[in-house]
Residue frames as a rotation matrix with the C-alpha (Angstrom) as fourth column:
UNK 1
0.520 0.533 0.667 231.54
-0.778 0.617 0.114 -118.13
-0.351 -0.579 0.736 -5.10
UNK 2
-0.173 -0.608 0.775 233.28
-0.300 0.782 0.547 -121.56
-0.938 -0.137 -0.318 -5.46
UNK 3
0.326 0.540 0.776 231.01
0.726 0.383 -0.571 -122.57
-0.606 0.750 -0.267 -8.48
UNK 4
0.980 0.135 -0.148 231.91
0.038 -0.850 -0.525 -119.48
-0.197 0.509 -0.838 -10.16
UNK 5
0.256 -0.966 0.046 235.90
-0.894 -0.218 0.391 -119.76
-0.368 -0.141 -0.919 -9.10
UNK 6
-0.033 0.226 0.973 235.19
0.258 0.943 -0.211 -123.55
-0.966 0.244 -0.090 -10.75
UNK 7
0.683 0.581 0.443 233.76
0.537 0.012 -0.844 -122.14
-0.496 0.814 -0.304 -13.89
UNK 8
0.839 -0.483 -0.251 236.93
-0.501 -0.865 -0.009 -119.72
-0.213 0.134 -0.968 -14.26
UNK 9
-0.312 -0.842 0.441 239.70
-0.600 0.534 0.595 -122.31
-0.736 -0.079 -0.672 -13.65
UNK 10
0.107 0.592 0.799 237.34
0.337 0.735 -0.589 -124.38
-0.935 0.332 -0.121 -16.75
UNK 11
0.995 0.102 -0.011 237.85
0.041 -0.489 -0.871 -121.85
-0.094 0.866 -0.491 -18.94
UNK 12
0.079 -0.991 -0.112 241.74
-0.828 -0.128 0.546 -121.41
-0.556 0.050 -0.830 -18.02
UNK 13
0.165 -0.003 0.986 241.65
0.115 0.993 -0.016 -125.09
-0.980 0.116 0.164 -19.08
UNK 14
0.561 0.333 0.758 239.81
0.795 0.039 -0.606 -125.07
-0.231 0.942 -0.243 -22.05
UNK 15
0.951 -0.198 -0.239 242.34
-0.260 -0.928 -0.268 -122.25
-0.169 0.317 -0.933 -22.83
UNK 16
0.408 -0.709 0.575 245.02
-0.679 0.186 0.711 -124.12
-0.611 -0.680 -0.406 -22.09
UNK 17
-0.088 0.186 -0.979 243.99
-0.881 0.443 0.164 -126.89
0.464 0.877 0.125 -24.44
UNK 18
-0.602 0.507 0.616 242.19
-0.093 0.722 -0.685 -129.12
-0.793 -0.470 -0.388 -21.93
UNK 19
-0.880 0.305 -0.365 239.97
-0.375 0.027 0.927 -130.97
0.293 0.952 0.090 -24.10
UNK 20
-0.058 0.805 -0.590 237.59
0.460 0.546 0.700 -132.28
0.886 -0.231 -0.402 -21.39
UNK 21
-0.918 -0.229 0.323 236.67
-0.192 -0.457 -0.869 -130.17
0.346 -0.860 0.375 -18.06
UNK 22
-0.117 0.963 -0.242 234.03
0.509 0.268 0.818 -131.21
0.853 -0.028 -0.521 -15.87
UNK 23
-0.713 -0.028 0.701 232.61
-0.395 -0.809 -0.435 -128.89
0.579 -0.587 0.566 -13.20
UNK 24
-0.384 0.724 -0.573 230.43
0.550 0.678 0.488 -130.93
0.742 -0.128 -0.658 -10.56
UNK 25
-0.829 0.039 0.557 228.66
-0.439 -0.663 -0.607 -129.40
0.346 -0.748 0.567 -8.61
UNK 26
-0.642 0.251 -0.725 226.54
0.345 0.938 0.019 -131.84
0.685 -0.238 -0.689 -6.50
UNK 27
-0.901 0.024 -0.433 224.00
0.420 -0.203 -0.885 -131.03
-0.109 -0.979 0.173 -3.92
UNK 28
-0.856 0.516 0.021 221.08
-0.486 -0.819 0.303 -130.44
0.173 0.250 0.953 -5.57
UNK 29
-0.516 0.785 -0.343 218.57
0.271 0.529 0.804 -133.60
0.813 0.322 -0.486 -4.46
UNK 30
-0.801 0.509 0.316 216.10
-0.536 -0.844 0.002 -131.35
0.268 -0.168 0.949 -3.02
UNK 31
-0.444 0.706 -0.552 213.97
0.445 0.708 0.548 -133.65
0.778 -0.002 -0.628 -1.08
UNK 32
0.058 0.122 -0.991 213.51
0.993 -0.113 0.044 -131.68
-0.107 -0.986 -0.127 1.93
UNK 33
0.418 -0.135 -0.899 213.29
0.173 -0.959 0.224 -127.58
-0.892 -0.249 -0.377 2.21
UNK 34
0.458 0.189 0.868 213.49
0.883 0.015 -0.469 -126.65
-0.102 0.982 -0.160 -1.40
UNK 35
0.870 0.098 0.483 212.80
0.256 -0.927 -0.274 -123.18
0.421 0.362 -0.832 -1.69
UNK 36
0.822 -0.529 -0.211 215.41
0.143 -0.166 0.976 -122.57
-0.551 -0.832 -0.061 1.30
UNK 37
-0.066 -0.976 0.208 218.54
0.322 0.176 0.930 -124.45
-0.944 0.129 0.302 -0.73
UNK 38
0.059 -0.070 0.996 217.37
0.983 0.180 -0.046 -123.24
-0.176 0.981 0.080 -3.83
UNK 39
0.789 0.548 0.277 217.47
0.598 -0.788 -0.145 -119.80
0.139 0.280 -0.950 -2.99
UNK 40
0.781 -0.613 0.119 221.04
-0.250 -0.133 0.959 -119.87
-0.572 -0.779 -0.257 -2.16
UNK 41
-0.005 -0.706 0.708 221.92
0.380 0.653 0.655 -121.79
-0.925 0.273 0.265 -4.60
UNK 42
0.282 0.268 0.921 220.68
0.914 0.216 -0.343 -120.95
-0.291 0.939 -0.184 -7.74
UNK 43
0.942 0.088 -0.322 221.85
0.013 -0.973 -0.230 -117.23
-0.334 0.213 -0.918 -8.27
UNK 44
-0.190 -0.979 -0.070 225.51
-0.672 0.078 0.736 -117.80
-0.715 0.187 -0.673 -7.83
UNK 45
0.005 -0.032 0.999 225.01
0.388 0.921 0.027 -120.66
-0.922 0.387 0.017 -10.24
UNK 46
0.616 0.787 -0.029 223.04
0.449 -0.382 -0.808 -118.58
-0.647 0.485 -0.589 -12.69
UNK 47
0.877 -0.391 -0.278 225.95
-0.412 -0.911 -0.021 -115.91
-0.246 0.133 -0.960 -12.61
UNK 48
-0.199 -0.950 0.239 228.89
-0.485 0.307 0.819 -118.23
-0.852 0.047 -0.522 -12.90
UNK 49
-0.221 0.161 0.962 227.09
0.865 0.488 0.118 -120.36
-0.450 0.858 -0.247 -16.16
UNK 50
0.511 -0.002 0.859 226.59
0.825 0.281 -0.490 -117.57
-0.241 0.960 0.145 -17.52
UNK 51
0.402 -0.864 -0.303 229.53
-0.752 -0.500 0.430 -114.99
-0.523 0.055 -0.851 -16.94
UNK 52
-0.273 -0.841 0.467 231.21
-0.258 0.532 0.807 -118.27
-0.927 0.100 -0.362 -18.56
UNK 53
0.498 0.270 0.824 229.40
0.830 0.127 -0.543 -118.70
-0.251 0.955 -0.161 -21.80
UNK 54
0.959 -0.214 -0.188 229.71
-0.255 -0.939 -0.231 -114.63
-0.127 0.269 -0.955 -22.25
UNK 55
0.435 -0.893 -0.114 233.39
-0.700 -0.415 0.582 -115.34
-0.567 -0.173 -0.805 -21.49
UNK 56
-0.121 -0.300 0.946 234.02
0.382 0.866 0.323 -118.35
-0.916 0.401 0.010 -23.90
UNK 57
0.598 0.305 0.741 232.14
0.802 -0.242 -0.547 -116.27
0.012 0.921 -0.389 -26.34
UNK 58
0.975 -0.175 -0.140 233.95
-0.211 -0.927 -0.311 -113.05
-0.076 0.333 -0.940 -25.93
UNK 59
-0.082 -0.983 0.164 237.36
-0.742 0.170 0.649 -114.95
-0.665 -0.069 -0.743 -26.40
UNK 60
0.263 0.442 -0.858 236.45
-0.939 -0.086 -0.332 -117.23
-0.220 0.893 0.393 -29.28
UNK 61
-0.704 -0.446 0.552 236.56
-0.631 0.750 -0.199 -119.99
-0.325 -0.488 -0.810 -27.44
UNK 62
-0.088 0.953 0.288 232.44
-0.695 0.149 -0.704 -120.91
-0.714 -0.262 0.649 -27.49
UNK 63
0.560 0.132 -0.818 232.18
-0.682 0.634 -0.365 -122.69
0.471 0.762 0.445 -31.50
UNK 64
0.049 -0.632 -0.774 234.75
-0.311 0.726 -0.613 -124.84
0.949 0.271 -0.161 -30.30
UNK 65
-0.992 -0.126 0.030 233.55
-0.083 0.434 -0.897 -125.58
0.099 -0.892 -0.441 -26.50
UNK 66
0.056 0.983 -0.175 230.26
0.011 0.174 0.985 -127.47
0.998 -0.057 -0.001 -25.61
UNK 67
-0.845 0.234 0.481 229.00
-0.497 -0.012 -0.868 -126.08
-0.198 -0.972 0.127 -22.03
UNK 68
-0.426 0.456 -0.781 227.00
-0.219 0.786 0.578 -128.72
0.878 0.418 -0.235 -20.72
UNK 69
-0.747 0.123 0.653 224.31
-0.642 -0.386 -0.662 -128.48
0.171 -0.914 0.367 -17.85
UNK 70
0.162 0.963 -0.216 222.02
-0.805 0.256 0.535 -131.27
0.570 0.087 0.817 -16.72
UNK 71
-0.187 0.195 0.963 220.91
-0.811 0.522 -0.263 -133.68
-0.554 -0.830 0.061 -14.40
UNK 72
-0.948 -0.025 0.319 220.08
0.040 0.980 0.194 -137.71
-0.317 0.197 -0.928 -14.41
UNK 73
-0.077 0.996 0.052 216.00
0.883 0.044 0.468 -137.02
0.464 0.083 -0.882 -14.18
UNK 74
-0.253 0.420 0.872 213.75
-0.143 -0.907 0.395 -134.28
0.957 -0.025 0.290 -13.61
UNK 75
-0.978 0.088 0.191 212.06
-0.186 0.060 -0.981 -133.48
-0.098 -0.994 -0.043 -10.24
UNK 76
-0.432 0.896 -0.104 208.40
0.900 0.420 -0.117 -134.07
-0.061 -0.144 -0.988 -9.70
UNK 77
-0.654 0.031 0.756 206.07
0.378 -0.852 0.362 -131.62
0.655 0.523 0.546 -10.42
UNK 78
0.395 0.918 0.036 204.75
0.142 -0.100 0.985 -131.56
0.908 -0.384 -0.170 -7.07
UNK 79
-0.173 -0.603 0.779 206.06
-0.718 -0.464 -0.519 -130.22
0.674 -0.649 -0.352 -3.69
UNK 80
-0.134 0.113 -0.985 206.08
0.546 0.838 0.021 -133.16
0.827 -0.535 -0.174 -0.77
UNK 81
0.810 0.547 -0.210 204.79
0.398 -0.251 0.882 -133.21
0.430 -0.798 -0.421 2.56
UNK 82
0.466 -0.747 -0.474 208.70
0.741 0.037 0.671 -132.11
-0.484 -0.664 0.571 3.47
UNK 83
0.717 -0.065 -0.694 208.38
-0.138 -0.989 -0.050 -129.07
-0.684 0.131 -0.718 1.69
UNK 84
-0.172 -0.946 0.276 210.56
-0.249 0.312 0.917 -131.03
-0.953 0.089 -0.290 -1.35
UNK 85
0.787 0.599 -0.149 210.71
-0.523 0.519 -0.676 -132.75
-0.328 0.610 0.722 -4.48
UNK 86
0.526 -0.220 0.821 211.30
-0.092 0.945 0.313 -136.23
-0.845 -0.240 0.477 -5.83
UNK 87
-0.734 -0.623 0.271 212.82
-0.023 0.421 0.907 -138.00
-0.679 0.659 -0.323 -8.29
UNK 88
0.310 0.950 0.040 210.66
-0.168 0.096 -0.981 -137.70
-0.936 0.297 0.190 -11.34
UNK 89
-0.347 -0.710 0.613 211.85
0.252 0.559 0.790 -139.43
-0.904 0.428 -0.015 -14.96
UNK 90
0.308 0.934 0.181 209.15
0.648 -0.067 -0.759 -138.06
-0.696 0.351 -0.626 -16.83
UNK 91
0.394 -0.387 0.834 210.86
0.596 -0.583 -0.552 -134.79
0.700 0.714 0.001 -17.81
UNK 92
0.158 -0.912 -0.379 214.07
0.854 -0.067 0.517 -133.12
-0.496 -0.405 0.768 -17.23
UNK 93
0.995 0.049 -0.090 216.09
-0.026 -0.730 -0.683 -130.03
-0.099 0.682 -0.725 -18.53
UNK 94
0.250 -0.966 -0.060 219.39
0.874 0.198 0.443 -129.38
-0.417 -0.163 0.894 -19.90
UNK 95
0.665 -0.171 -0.727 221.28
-0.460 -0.861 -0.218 -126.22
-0.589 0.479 -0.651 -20.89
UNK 96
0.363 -0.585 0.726 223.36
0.835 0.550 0.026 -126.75
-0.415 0.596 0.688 -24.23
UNK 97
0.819 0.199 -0.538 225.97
-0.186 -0.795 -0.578 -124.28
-0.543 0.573 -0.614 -25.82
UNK 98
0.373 -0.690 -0.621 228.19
-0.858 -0.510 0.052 -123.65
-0.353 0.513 -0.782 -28.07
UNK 99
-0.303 -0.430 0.850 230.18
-0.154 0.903 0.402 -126.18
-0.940 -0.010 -0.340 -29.53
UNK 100
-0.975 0.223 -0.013 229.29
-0.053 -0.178 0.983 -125.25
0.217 0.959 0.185 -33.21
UNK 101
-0.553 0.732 0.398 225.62
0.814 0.576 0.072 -126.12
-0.177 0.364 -0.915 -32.25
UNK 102
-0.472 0.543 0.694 222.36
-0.105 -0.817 0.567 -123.73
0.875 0.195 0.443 -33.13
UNK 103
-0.571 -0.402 -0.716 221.68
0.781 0.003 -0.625 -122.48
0.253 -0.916 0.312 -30.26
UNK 104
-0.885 0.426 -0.189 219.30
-0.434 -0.901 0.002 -119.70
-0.169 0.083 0.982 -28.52
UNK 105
-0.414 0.734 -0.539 216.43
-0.350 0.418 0.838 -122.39
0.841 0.535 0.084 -28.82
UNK 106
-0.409 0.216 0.887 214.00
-0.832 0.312 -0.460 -124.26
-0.375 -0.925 0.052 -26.52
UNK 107
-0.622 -0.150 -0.769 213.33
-0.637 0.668 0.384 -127.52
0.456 0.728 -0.511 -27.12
UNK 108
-0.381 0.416 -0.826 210.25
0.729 0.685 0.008 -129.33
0.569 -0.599 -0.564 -25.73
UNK 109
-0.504 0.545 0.670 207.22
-0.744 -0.668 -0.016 -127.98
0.438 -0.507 0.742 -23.82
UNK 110
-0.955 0.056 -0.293 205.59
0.234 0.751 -0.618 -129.50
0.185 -0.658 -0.730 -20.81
UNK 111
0.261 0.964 0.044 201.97
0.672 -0.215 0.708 -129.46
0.692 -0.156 -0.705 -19.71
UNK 112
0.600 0.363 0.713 201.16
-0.289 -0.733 0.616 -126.52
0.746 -0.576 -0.335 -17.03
UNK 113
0.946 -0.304 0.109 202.49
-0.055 0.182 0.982 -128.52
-0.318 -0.935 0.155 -13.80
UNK 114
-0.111 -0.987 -0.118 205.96
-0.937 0.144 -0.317 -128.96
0.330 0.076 -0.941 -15.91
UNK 115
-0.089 0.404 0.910 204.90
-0.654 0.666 -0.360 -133.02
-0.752 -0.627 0.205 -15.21
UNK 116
0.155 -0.005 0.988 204.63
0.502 0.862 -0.075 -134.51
-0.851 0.508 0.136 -18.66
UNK 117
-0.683 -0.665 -0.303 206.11
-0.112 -0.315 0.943 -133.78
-0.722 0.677 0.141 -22.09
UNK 118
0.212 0.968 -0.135 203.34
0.146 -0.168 -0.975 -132.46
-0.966 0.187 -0.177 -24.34
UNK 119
0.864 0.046 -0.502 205.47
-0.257 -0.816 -0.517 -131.14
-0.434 0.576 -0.693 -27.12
UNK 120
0.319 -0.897 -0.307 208.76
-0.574 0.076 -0.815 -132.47
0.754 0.436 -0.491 -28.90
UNK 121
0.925 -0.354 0.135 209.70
0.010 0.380 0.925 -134.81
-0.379 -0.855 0.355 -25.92
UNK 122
0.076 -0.964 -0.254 213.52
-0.849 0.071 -0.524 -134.54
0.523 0.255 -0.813 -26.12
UNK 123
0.987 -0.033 -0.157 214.96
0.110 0.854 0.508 -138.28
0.118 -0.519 0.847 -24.76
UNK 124
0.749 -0.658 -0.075 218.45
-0.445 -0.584 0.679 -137.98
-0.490 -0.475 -0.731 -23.18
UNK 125
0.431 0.063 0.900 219.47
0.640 0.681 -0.354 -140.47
-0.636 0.729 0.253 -25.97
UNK 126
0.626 -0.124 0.770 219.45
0.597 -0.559 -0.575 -137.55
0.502 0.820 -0.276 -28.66
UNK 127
0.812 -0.554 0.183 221.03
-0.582 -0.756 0.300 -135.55
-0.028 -0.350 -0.936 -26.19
UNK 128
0.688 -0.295 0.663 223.61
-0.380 0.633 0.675 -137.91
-0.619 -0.716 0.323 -25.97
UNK 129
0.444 -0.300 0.844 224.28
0.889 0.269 -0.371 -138.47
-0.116 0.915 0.386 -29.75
UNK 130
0.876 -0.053 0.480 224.08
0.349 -0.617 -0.705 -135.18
0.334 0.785 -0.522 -30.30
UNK 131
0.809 -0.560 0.176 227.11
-0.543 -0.599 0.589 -134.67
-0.225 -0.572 -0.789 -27.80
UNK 132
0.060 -0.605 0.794 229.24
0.444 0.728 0.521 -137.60
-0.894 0.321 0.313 -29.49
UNK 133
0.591 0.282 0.756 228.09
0.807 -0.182 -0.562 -136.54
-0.021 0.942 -0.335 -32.61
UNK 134
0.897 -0.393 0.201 230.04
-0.296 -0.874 -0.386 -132.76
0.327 0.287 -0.900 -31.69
UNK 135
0.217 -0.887 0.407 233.14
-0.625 0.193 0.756 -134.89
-0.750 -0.419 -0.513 -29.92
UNK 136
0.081 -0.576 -0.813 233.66
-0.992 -0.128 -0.009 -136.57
-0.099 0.807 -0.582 -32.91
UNK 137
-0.365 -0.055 0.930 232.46
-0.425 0.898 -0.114 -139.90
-0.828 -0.437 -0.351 -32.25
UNK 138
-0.384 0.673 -0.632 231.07
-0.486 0.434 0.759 -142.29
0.785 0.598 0.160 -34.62
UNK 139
-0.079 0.505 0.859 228.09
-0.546 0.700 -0.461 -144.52
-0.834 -0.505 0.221 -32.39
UNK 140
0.860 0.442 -0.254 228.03
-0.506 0.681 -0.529 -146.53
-0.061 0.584 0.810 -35.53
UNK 141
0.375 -0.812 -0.448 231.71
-0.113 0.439 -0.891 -147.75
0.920 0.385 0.073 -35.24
UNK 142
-0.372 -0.270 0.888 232.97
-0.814 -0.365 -0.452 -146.55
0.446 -0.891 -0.084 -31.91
UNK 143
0.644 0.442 -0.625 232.42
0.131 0.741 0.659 -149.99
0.754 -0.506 0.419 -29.24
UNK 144
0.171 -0.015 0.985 232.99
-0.890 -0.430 0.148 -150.43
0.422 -0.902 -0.086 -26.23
UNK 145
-0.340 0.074 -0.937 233.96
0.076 0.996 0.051 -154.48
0.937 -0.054 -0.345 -24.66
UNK 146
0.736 0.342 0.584 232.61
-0.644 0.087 0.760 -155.28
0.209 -0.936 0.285 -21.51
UNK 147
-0.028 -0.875 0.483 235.24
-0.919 0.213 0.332 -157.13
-0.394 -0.435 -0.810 -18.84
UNK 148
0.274 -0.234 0.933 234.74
0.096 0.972 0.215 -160.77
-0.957 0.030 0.289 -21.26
UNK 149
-0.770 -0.583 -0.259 235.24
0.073 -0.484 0.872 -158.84
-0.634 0.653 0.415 -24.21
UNK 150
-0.134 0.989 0.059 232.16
0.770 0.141 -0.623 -158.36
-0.624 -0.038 -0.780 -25.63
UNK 151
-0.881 -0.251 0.401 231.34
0.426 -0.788 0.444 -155.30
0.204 0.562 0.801 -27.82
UNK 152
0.206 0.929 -0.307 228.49
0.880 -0.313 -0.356 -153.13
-0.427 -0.197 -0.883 -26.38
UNK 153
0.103 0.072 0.992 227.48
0.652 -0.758 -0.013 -149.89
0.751 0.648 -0.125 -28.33
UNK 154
-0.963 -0.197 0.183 227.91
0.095 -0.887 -0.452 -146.29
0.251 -0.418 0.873 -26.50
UNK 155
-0.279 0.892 -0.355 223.97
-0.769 -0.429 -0.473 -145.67
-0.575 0.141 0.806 -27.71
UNK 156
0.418 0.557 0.718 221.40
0.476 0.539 -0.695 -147.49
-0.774 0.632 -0.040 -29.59
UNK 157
-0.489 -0.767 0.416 223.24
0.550 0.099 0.829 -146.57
-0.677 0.634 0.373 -33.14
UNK 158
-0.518 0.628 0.581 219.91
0.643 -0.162 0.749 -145.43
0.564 0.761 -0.320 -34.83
UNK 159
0.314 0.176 -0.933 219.47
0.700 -0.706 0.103 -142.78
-0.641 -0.685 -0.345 -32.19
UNK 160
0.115 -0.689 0.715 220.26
0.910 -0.215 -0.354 -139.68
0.398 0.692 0.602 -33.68
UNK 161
-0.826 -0.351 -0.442 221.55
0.494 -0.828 -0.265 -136.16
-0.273 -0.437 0.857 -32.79
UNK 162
0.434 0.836 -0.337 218.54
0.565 -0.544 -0.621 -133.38
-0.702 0.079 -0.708 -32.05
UNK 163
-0.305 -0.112 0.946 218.67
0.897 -0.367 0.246 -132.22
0.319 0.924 0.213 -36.14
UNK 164
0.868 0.449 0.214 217.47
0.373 -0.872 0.318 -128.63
0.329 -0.196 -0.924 -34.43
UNK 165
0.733 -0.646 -0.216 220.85
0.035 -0.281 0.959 -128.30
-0.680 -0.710 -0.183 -32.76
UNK 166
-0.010 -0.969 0.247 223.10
0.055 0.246 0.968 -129.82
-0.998 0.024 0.050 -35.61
UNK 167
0.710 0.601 0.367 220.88
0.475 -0.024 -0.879 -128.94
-0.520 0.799 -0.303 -38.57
């Protein structure tokens, strides 16, 4: 599948000594006929993330490549009258591997409906450090100017990296 022939040509990269490879794969704001596009979609997906971990890991690529899966916001934890779901900020997932981190974990647990964060709320913040934090950023030095020159931070600075991942 395309996503899969994506996820192959990512790894040639990162083999290559690409240091940065994004893989977009768009199409997923499910407002309308869910089940339908998700049942199409999501297998091949499944199989191409993870035929590509397996294959980072079985070439000793993985310690030294963060695969990185996740959306802006979560969906609602209800189906709409269009057989969909919304935009929902509440709570989200992401898949994290490799990249030295500890790994093989779940972070964060939602109430029954998957609708509010009940447990560990994870805030895309920490996720955020903790991915600077494995690219070698400093957020305590590292600025950014805006177009009058200005200095604006990456992150709030006193954010830190999820200590479960980078412990």
């Amino acid at each position: 599948n395309s996503f899969g022939q994506r996820a192959l040509l990512a790894r040639r990269l990162v083999e290559a000594g690409v240091p940065f490879v994004t893989l977009y794969d768009g199409g997923w704001d499910h407002h309308t006929n869910i089940f339908k596009s998700l049942d199409s979609m999501l297998p091949p997906r499944d199989r191409a993330l993870a035929a590509l971990i397996q294959d980072l890991d079985q070439r000793g690529m993985l310690d030294s490549t963060m695969v990185i899966c996740l959306g802006e916001f979560g969906r609602t934890p209800k189906i709409n009258k269009n057989a969909g779901r919304d935009h929902w900020p509440r709570v989200s997932c992401a898949l994290l591997a490799g990249g030295g981190m500890n790994t093989g974990q779940v972070l964060g647990e939602t109430d029954r409906q998957g609708g509010e964060p009940v447990e560990r709320p994870v805030r895309f913040a920490e996720v955020y450090s903790t991915l600077y934090r494995n690219l070698g950023i400093n957020l305590e030095s590292q600025r950014l100017f805006d177009f009058r020159g200005r200095p604006q931070d990456l992150l709030d600075p006193t954010v830190k990296p999820l200590a479960e991942l980078v412990g």
